[in-house]
C-alpha positions in Angstrom: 93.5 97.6 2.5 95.0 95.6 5.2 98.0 96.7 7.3 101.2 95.7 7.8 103.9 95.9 10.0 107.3 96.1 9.3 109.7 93.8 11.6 113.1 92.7 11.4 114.0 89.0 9.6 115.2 87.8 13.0 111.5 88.3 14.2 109.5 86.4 11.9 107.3 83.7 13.2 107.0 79.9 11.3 109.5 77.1 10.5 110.5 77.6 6.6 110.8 74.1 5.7 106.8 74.5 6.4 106.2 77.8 5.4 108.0 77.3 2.1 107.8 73.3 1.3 104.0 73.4 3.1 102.0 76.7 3.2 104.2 77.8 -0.4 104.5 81.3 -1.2 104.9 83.9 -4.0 107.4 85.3 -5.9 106.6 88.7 -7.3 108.6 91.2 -9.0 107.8 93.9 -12.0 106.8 97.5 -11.3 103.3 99.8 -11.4 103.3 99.5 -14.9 103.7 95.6 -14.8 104.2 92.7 -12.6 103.7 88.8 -12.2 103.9 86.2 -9.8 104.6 83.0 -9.2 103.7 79.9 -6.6 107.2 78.0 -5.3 107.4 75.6 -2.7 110.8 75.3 -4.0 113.9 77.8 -1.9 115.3 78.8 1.2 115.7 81.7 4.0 119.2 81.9 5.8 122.4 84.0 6.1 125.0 84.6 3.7 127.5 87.2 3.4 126.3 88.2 6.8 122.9 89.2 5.5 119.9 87.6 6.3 118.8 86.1 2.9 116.6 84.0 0.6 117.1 81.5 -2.1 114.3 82.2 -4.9 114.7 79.0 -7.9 113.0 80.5 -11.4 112.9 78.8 -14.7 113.8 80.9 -17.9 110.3 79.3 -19.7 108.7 81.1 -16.6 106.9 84.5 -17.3 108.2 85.9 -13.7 111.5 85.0 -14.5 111.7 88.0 -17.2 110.7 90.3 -14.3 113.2 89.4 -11.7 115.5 89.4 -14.2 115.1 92.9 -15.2 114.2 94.7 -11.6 116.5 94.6 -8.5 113.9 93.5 -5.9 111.6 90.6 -5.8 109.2 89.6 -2.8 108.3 86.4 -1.4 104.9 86.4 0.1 103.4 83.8 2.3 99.6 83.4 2.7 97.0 81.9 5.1 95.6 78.5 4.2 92.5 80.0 2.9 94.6 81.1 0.1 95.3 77.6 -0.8 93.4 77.9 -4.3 95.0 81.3 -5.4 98.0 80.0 -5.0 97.3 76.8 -7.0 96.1 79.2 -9.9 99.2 81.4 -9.9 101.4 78.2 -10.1 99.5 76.5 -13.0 98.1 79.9 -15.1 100.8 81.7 -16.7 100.7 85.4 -16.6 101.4 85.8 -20.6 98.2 84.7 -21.2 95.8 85.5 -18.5 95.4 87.7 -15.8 95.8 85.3 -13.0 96.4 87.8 -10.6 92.8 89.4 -11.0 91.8 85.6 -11.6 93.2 84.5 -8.2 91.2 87.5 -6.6 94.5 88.8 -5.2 95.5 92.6 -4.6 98.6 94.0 -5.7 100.5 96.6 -3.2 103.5 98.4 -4.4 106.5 98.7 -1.6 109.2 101.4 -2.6 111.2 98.2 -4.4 108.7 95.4 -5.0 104.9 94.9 -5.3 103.3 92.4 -2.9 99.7 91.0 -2.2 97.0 93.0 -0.1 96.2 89.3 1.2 99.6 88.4 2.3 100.6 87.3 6.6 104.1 87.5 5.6 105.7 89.9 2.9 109.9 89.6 3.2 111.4 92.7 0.2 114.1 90.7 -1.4 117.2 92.7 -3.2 119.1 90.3 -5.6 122.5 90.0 -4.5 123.6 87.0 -7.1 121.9 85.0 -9.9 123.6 81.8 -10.5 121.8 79.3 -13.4 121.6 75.8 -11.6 124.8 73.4 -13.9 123.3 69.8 -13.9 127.3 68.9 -14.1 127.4 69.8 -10.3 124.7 67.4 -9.0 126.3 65.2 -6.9 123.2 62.9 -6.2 122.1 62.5 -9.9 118.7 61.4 -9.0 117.8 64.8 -8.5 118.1 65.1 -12.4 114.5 63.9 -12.2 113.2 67.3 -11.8 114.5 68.5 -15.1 114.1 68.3 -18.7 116.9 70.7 -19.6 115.0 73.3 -18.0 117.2 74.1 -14.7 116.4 76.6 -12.7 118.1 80.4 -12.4 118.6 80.6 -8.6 118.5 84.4 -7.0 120.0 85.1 -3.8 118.1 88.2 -2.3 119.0 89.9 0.6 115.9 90.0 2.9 116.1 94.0 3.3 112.3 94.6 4.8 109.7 91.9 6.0 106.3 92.8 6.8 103.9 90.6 9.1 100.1 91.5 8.7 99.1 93.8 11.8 
């Protein structure tokens, strides 16, 4: 078991236009008795409400959307490169029918208010604050519609209330 230590948000290390868009991450929620994750390379990290914060975008055809919907915390957790092909599974396999998770050779940990992977360099403990469904009436650049098939994203604002950075 690897060990982590807990820092504030406003001592995190990386750019997260790489960390997200680049290096991806995961988004995990679900309890002891059952969880799933997803890649992204989709959201955001900044401050609203004066709260350090993140922007997590879920489909409802997504199997980890049923989670976050139903617990309060999610976590977002960003991985060395070796990790590349783990997180390529977790994006493609869909947790209804396989275990990707075992599949992907990763390790679930369970914080006090979301699980996270064993094999994560940065875990941030997100608490939804808001949960918005993304209303294709309010692109202003309409190109973006590209990315859709009438399957818009839900998108959750979390507060970042604990990050952890592998010791």
């Amino acid at each position: 078991m690897n060990k982590f230590i807990e820092i504030s948000p406003y001592e995190m290390e990386g750019n997260p236009f790489q960390m997200i868009d680049k290096q991806w991450m995961l988004i995990t929620a679900g309890d002891k008795n059952a969880a799933n994750t997803m890649t992204a390379s989709w959201g955001g990290l900044g401050i609203l409400w004066h709260k350090p914060v993140s922007f997590a975008f879920i489909r409802p055809t997504r199997y980890t959307y049923e989670f976050t919907e139903r617990e309060e915390y999610y976590s977002l957790c960003f991985f060395g490169e070796e990790y590349r092909d783990a997180l390529k599974l977790c994006g493609t396999v869909s947790g209804r029918d396989r275990d990707k998770i075992a599949e992907a050779g990763l390790t679930l940990r369970y914080d006090a208010e979301a699980p996270y992977f064993d094999e994560a360099d940065t875990v941030m403990i997100c608490r939804k604050l808001a949960a918005q469904d993304m209303d294709p009436a309010g692109f202003v650049d309409t190109s973006v519609e590209k990315h859709y098939h009438n399957d818009y994203h839900r998108i959750y604002t979390g507060e970042i209330t604990k990050v952890l950075r592998r010791a």
